[in-house]
C-alpha atoms as a printed R data frame, in Angstrom:
   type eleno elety resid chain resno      x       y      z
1  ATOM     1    CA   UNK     A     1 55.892 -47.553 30.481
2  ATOM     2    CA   UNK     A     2 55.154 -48.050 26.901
3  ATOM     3    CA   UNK     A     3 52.394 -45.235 25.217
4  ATOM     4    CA   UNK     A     4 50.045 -48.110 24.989
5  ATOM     5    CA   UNK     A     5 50.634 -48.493 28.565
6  ATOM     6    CA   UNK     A     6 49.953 -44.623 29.487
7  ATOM     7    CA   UNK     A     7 46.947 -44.594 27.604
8  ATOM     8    CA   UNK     A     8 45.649 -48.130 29.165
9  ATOM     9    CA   UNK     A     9 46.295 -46.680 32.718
10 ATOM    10    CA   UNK     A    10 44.320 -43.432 32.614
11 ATOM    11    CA   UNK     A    11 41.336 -45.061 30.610
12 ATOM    12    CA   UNK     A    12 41.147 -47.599 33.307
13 ATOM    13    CA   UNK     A    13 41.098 -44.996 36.039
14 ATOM    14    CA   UNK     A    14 38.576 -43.642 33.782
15 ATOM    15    CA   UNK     A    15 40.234 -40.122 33.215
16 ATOM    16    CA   UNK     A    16 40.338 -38.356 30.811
17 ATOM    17    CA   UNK     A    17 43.445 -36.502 29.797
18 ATOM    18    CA   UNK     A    18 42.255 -32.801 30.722
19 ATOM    19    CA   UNK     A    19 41.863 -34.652 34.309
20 ATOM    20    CA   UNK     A    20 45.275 -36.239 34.401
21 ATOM    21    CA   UNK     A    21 47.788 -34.034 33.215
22 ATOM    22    CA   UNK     A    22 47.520 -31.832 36.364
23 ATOM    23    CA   UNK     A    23 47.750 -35.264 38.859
24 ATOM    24    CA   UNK     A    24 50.749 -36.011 36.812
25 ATOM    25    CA   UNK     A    25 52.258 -33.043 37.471
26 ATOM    26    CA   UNK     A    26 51.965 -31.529 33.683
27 ATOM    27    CA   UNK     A    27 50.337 -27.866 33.137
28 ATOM    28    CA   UNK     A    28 48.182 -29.327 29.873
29 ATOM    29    CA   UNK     A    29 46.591 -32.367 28.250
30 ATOM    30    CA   UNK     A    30 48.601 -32.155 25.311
31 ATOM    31    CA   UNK     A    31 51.373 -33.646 27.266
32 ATOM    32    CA   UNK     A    32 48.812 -36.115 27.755
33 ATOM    33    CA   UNK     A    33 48.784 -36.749 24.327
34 ATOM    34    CA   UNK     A    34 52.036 -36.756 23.482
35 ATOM    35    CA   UNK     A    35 52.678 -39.283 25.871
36 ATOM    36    CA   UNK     A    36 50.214 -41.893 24.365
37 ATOM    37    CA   UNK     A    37 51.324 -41.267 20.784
38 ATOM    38    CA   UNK     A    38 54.755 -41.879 21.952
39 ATOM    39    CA   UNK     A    39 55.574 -38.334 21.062
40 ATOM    40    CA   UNK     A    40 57.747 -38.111 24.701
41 ATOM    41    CA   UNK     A    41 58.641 -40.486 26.983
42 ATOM    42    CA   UNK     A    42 57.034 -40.141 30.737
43 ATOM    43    CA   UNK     A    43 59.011 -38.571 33.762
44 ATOM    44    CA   UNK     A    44 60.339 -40.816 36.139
45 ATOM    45    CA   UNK     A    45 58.062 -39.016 39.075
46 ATOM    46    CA   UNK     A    46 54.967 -38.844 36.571
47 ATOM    47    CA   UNK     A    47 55.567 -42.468 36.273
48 ATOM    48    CA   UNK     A    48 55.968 -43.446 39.913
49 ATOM    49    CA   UNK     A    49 52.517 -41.369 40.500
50 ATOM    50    CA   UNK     A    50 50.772 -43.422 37.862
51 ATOM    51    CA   UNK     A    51 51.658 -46.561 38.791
52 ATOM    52    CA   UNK     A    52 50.321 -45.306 42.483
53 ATOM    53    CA   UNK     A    53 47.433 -44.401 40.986
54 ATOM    54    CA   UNK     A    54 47.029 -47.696 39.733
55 ATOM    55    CA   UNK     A    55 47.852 -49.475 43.059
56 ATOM    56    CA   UNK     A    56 44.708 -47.103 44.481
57 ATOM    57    CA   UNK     A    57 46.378 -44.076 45.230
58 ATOM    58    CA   UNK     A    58 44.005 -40.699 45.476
59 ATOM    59    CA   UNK     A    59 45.430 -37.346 46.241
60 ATOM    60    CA   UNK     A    60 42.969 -35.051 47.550
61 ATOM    61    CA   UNK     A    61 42.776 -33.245 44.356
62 ATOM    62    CA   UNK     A    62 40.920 -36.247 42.753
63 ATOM    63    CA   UNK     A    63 38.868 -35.467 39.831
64 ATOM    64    CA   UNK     A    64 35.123 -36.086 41.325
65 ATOM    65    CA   UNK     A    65 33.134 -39.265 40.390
66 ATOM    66    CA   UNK     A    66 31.169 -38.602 37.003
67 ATOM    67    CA   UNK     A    67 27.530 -39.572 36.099
């Protein structure tokens, strides 16, 4: 996935990156970051997750509905 891509993905399942980095299996957001400004590429696995994510995936540990 391209950093355009990352960043497109967890806006649309309206995350922010303090709430993704720990479902993608990364201790902080700056990863987060990183990974949209094309700082680092993603993991393979953090990848795989996302895209599940996308597909309508939720682990239990889903951040909780806002508003």
């Amino acid at each position: 996935m391209t950093p355009e891509q990352i960043k497109q993905a967890r806006e649309s399942l309206g995350l922010t990156p303090e709430e993704i980095a720990p479902l993608l299996g990364y201790g902080h957001r700056s990863r987060i970051y990183e990974l949209e400004n094309g700082e680092r590429n993603i993991g393979a696995s953090a990848e795989l997750l996302l895209r599940a994510y996308l597909s309508g995936y939720r682990p239990d540990d889903w951040p909780a509905e806002k508003g």
